[in-house]
N, CA, C and O atoms as a CHARMM CRD file, in Angstrom:
* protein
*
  316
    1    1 UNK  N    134.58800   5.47900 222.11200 PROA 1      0.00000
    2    1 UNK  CA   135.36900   4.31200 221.81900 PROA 1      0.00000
    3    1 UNK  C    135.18600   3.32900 222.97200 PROA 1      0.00000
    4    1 UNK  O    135.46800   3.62800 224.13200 PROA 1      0.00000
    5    2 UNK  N    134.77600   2.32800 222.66100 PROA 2      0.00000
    6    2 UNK  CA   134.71900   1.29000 223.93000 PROA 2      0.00000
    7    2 UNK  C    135.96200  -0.03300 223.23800 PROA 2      0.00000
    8    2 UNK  O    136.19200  -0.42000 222.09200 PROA 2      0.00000
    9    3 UNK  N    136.40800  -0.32300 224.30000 PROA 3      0.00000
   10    3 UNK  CA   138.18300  -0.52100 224.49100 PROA 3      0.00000
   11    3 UNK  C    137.69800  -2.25200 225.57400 PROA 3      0.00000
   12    3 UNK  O    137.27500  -2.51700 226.70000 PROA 3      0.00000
   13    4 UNK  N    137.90900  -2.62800 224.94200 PROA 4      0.00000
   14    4 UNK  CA   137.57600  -4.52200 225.62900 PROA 4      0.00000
   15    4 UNK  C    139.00400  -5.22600 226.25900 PROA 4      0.00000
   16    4 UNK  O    138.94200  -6.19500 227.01600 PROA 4      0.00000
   17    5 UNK  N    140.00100  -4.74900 225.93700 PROA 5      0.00000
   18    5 UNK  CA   140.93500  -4.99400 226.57200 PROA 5      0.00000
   19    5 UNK  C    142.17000  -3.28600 226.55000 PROA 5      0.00000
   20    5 UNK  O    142.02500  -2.37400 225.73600 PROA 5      0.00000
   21    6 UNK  N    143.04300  -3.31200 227.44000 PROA 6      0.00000
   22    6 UNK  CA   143.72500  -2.85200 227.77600 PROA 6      0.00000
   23    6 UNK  C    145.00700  -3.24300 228.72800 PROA 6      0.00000
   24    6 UNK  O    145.25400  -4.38900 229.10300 PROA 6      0.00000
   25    7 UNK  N    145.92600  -1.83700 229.11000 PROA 7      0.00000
   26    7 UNK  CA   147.23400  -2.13900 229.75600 PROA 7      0.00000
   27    7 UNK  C    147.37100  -3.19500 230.49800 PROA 7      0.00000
   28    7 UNK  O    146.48500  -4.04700 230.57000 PROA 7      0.00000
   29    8 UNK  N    149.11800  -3.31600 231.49600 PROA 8      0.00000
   30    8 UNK  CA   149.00900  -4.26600 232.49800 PROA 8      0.00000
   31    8 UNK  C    148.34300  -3.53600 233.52400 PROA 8      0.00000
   32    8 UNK  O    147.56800  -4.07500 234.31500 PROA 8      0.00000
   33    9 UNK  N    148.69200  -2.03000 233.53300 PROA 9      0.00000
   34    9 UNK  CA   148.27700  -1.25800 234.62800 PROA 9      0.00000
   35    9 UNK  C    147.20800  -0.70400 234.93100 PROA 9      0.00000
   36    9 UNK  O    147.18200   0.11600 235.84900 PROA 9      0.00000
   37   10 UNK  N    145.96300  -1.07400 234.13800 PROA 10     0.00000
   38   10 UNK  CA   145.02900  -0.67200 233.93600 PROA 10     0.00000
   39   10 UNK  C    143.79100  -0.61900 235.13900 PROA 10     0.00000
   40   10 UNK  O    143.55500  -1.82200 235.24600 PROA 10     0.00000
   41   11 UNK  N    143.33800  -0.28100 235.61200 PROA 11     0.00000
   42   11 UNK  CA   142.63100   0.23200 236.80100 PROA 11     0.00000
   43   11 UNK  C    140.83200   0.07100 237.00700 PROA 11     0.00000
   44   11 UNK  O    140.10600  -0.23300 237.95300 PROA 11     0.00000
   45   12 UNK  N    140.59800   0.47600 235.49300 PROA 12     0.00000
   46   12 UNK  CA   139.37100   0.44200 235.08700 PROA 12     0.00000
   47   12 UNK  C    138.68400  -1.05600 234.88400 PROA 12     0.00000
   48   12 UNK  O    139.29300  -2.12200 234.80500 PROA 12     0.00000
   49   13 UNK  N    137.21500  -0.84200 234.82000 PROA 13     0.00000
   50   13 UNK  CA   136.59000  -2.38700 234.77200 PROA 13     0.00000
   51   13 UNK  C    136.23300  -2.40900 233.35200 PROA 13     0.00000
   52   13 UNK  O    135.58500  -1.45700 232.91700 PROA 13     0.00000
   53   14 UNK  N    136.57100  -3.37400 232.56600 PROA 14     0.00000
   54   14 UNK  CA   136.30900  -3.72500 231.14900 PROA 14     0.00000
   55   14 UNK  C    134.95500  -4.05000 231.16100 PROA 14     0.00000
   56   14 UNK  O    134.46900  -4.67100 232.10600 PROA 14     0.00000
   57   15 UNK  N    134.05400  -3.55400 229.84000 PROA 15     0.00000
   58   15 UNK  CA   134.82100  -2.79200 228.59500 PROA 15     0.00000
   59   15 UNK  C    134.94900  -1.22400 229.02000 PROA 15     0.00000
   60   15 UNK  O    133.93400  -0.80500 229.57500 PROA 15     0.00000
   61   16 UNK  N    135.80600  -0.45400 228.89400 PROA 16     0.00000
   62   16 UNK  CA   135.90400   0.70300 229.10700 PROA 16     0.00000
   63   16 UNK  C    135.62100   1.74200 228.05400 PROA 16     0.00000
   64   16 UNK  O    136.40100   1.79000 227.10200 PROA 16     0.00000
   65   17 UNK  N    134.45900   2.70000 228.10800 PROA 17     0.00000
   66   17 UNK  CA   133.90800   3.38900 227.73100 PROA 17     0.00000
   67   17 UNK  C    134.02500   4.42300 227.15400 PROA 17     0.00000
   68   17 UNK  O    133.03200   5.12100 226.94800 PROA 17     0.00000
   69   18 UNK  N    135.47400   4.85600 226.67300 PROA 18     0.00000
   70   18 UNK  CA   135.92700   6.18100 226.52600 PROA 18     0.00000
   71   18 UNK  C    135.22000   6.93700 225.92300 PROA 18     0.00000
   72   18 UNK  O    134.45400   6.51100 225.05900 PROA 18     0.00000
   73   19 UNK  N    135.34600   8.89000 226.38800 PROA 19     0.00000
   74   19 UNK  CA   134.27000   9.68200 225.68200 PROA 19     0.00000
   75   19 UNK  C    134.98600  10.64200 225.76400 PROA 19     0.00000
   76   19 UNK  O    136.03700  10.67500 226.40400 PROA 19     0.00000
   77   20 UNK  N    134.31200  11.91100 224.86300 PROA 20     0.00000
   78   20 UNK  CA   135.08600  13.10500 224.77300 PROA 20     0.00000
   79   20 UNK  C    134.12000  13.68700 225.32000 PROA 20     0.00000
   80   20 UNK  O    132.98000  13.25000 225.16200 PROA 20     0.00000
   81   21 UNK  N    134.39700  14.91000 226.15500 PROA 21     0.00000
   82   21 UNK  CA   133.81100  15.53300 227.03300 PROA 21     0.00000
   83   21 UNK  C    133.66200  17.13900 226.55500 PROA 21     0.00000
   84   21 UNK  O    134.57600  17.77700 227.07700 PROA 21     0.00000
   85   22 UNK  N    132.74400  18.04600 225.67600 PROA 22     0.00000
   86   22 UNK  CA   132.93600  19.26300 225.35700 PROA 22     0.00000
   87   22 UNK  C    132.07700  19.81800 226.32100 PROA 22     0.00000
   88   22 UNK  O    131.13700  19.30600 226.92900 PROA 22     0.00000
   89   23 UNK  N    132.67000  21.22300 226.36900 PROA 23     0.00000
   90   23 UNK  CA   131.95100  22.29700 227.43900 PROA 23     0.00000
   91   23 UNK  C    131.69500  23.38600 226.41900 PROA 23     0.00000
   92   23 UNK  O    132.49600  23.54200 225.49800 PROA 23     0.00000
   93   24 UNK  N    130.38200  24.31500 226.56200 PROA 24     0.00000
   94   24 UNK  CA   130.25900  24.83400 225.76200 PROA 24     0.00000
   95   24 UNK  C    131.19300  26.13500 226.22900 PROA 24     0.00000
   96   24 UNK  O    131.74100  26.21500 227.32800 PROA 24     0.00000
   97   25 UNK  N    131.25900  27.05500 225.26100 PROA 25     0.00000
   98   25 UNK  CA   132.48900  28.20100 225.22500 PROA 25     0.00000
   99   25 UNK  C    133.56200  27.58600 226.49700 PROA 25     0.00000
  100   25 UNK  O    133.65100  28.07600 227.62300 PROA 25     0.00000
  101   26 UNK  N    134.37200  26.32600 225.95300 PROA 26     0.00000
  102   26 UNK  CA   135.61100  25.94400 226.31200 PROA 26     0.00000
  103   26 UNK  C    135.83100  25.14500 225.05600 PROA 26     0.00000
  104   26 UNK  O    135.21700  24.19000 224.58000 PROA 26     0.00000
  105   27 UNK  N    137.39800  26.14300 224.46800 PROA 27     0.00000
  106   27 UNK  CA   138.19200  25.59700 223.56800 PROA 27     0.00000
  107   27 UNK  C    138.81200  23.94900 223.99000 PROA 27     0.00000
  108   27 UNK  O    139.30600  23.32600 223.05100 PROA 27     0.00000
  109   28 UNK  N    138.79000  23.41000 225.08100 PROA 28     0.00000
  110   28 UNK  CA   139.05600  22.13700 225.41900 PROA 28     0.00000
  111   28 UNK  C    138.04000  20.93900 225.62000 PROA 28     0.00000
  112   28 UNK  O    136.86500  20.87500 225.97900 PROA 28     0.00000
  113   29 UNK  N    138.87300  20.13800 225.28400 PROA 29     0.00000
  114   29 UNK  CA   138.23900  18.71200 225.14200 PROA 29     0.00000
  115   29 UNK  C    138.53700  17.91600 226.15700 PROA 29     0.00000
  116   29 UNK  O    139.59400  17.29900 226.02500 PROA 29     0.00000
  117   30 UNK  N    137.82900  17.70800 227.30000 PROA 30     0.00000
  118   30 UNK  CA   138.22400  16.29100 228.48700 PROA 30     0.00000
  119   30 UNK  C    137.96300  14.80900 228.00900 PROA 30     0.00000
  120   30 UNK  O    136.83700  14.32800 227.88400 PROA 30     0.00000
  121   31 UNK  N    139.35500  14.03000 227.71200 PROA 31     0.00000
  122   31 UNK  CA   138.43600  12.62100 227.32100 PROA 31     0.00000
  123   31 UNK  C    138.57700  12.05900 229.30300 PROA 31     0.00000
  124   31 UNK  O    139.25400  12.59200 230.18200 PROA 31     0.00000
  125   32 UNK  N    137.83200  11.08000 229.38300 PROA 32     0.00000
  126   32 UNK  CA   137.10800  10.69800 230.18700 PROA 32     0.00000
  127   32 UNK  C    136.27000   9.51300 230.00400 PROA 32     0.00000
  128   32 UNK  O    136.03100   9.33600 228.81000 PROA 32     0.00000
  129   33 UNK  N    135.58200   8.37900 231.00800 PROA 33     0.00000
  130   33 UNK  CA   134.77400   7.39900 230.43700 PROA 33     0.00000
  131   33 UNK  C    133.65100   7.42700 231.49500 PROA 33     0.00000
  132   33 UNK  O    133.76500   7.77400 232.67000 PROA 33     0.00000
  133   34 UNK  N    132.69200   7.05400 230.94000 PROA 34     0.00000
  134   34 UNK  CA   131.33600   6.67800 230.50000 PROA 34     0.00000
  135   34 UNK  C    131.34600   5.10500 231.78000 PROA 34     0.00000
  136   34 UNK  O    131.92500   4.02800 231.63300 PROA 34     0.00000
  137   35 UNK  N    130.31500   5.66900 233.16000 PROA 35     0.00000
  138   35 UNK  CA   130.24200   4.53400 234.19200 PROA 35     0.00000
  139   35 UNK  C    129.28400   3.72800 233.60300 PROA 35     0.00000
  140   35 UNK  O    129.43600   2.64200 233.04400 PROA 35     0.00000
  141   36 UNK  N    128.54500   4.20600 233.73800 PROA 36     0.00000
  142   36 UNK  CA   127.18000   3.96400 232.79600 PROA 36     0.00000
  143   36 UNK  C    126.68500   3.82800 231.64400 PROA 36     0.00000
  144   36 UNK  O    127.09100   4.73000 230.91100 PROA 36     0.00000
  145   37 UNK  N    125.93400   3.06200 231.08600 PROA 37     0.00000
  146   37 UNK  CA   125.21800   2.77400 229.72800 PROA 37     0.00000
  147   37 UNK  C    126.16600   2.94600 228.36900 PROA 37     0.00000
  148   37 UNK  O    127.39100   3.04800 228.43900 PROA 37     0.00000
  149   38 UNK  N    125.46800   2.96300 227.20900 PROA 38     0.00000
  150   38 UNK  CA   126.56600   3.06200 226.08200 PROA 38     0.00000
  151   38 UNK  C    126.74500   4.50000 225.79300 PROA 38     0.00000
  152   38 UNK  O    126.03000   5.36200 226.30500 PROA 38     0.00000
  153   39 UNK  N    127.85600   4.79100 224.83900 PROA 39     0.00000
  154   39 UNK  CA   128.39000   5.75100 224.55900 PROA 39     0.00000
  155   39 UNK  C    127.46400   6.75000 223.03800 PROA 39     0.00000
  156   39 UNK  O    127.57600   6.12700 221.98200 PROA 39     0.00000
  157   40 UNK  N    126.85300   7.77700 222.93600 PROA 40     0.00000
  158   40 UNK  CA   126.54600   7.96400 221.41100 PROA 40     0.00000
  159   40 UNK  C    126.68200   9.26200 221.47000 PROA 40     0.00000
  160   40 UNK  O    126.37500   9.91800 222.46500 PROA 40     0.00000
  161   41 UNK  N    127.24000   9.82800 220.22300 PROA 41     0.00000
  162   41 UNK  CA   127.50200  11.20000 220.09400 PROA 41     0.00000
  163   41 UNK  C    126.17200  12.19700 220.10300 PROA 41     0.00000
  164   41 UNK  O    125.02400  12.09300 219.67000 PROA 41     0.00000
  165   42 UNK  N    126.84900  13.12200 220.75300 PROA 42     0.00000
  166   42 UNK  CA   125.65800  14.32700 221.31400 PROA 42     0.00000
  167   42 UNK  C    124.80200  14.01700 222.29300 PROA 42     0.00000
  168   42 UNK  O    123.66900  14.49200 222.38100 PROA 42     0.00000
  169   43 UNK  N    125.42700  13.00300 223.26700 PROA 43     0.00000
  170   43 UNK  CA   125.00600  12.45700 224.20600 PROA 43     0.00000
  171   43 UNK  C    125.34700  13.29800 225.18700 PROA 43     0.00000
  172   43 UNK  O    126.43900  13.85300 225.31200 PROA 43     0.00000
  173   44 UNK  N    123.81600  13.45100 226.32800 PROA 44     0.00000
  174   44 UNK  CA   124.19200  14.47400 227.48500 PROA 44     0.00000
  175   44 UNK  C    124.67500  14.08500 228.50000 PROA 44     0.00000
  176   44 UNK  O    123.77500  13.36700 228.93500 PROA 44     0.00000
  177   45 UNK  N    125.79300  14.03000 229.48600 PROA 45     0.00000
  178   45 UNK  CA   126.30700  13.59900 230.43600 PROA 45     0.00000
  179   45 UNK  C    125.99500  14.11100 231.62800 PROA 45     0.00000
  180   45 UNK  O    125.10400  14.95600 231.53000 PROA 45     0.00000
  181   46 UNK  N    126.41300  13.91500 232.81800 PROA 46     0.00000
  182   46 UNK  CA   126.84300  14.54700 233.93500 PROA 46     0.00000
  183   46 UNK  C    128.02200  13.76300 235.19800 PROA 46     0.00000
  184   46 UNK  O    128.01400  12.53400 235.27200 PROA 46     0.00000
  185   47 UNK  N    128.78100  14.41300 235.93400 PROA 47     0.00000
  186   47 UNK  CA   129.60400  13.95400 236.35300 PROA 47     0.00000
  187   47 UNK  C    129.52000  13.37900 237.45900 PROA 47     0.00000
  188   47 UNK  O    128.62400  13.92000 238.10700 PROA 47     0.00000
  189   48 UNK  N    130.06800  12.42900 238.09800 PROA 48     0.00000
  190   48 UNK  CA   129.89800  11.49600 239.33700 PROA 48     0.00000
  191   48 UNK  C    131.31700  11.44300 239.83200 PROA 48     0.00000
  192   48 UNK  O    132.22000  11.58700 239.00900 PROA 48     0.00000
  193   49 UNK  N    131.56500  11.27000 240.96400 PROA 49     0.00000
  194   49 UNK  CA   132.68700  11.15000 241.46700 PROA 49     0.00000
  195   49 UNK  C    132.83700   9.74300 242.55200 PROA 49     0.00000
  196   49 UNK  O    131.99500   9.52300 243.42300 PROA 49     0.00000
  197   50 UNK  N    133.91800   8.95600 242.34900 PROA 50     0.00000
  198   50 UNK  CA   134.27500   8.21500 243.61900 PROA 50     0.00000
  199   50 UNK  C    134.53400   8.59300 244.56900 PROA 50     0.00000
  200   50 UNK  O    135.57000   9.25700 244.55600 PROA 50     0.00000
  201   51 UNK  N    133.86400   8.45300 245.88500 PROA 51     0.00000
  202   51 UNK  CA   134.17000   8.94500 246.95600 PROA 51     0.00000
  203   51 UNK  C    134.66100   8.38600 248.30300 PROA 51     0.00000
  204   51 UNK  O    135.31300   8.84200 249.24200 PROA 51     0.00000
  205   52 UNK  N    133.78700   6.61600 247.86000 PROA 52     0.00000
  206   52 UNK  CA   134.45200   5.47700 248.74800 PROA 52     0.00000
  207   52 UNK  C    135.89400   5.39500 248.20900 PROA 52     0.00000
  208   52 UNK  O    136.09100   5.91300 247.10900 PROA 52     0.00000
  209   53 UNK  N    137.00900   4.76400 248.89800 PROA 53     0.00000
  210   53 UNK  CA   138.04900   4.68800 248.70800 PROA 53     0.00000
  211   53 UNK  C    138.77500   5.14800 247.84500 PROA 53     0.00000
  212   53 UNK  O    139.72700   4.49000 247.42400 PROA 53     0.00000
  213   54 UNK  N    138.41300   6.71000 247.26600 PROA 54     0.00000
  214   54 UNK  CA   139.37600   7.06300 246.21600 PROA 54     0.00000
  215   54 UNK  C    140.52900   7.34600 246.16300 PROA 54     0.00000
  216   54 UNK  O    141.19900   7.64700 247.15100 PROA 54     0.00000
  217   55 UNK  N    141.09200   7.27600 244.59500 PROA 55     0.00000
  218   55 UNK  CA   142.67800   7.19100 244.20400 PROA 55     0.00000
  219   55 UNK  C    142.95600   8.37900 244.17400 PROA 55     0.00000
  220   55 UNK  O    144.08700   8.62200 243.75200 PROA 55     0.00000
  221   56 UNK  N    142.13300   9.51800 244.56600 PROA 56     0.00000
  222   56 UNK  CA   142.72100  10.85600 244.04700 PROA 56     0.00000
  223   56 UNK  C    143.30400  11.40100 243.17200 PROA 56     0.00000
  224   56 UNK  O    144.01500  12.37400 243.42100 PROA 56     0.00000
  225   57 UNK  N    143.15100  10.90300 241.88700 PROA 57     0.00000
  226   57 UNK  CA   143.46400  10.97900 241.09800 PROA 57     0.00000
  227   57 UNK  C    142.06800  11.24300 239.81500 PROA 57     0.00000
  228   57 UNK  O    140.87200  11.31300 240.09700 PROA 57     0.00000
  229   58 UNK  N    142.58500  11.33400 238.62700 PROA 58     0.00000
  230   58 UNK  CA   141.23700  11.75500 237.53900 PROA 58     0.00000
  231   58 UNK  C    140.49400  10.81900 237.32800 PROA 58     0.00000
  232   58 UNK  O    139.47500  10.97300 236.65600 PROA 58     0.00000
  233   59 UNK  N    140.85700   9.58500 237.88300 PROA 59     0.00000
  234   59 UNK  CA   139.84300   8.69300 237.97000 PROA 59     0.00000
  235   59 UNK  C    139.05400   8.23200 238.41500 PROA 59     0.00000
  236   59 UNK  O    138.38500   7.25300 238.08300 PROA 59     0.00000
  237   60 UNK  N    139.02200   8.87400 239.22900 PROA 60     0.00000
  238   60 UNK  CA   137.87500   9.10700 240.40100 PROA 60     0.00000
  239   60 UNK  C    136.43000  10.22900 239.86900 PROA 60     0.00000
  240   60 UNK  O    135.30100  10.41400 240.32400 PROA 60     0.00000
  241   61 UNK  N    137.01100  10.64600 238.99000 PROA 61     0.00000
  242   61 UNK  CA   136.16600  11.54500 238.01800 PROA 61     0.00000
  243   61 UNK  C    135.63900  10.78900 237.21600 PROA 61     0.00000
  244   61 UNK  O    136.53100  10.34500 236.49200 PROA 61     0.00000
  245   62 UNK  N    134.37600  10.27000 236.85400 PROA 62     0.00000
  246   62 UNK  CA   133.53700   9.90300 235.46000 PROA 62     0.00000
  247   62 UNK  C    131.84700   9.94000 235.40900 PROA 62     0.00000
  248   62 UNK  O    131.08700   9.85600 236.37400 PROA 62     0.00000
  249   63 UNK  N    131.58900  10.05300 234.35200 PROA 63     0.00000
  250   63 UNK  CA   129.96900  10.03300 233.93800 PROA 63     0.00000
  251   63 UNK  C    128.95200   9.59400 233.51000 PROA 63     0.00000
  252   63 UNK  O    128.95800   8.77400 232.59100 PROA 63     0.00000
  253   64 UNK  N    128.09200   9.93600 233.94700 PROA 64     0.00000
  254   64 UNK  CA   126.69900   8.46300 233.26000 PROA 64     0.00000
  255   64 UNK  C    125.58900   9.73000 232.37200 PROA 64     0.00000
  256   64 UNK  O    125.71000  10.95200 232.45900 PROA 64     0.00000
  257   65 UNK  N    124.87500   9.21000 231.81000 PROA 65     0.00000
  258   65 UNK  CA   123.64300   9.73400 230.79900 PROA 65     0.00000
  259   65 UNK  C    123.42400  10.72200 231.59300 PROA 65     0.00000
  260   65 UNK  O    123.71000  10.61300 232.78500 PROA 65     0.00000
  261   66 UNK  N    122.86000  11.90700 231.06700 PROA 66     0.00000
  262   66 UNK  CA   121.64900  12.55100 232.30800 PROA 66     0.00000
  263   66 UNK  C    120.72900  11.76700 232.60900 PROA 66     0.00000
  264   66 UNK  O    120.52800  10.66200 232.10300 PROA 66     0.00000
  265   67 UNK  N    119.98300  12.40400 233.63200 PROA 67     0.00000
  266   67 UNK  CA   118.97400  12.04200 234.25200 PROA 67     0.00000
  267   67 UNK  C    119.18300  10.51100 235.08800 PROA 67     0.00000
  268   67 UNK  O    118.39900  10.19900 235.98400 PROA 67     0.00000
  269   68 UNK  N    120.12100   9.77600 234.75300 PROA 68     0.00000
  270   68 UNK  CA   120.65300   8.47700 235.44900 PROA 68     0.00000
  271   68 UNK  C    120.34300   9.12200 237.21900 PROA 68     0.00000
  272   68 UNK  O    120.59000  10.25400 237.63300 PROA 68     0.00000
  273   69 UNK  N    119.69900   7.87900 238.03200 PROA 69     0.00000
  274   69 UNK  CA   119.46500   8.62100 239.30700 PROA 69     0.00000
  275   69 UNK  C    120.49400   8.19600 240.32400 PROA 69     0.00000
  276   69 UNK  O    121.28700   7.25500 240.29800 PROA 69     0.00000
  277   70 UNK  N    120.26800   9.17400 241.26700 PROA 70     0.00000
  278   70 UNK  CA   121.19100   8.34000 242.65000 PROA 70     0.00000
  279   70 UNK  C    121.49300   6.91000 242.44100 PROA 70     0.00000
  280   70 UNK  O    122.56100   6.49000 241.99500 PROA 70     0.00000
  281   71 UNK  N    120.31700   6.07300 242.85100 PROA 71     0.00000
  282   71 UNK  CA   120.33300   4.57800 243.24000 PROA 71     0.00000
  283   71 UNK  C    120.60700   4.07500 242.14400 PROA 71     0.00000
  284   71 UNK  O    121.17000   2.98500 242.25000 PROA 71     0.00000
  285   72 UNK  N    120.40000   4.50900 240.88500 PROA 72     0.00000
  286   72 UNK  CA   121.31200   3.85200 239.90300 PROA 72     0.00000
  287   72 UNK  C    122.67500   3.95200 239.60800 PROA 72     0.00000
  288   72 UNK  O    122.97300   3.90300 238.41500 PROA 72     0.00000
  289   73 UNK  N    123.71500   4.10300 240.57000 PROA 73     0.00000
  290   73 UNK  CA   124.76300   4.97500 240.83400 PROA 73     0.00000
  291   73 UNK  C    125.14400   3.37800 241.16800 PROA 73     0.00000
  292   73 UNK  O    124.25400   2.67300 241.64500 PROA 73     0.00000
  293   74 UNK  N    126.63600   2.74000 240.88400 PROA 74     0.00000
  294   74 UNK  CA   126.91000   1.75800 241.60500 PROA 74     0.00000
  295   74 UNK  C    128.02300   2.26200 243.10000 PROA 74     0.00000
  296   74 UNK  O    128.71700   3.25800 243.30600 PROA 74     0.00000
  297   75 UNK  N    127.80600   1.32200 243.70400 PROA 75     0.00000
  298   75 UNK  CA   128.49500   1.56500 245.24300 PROA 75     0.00000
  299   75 UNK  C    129.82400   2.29200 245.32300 PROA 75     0.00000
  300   75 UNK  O    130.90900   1.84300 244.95600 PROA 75     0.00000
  301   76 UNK  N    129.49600   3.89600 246.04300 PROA 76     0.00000
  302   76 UNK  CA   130.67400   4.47300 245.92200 PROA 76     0.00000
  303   76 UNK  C    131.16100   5.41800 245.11000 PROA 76     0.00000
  304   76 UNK  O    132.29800   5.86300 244.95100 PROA 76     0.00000
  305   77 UNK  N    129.62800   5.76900 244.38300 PROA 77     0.00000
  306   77 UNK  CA   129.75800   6.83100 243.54300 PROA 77     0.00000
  307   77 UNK  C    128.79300   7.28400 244.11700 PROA 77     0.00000
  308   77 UNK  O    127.98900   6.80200 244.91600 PROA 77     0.00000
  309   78 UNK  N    129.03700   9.22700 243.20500 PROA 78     0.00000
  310   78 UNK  CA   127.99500  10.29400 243.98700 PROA 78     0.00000
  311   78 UNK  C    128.31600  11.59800 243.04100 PROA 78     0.00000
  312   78 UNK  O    129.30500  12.14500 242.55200 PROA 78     0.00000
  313   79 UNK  N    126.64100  11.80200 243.08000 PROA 79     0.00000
  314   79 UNK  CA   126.61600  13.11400 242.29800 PROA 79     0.00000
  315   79 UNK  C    127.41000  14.29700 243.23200 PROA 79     0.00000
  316   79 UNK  O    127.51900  15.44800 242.80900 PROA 79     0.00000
């Protein structure tokens, strides 16, 4: 779901990317958004973390395509 506007409190940079996140043999679903590129189902991810100034919080958690490299990483993120 990509989301073009949102809350007052909202944190994230528009448009925001939302995705569902399955693990294989895990009955749970992480939604989560998408730093990088567009969103399409059965799409392979991997996770990046903020590490410059983070909120410590789950938002500091999100993911881009596989294979997306380091330097295509914007400032402050890290595999």
């Amino acid at each position: 779901m990509v989301c073009m506007r949102s809350g007052a409190f909202n944190v994230l940079d528009k448009p925001i990317r939302f995705i569902n996140i399955e693990f294989d043999g895990v009955c749970t679903i992480l939604f989560s958004y998408l730093l990088l590129g567009e969103p399409q189902i059965g799409m392979r991810v991997v996770p990046v973390f903020k590490r410059a100034n983070p909120t410590y919080t789950i938002l500091d958690l999100s993911w881009v395509p596989a294979g997306t490299t380091a330097e295509a990483l914007p400032e402050g993120y890290y595999f």
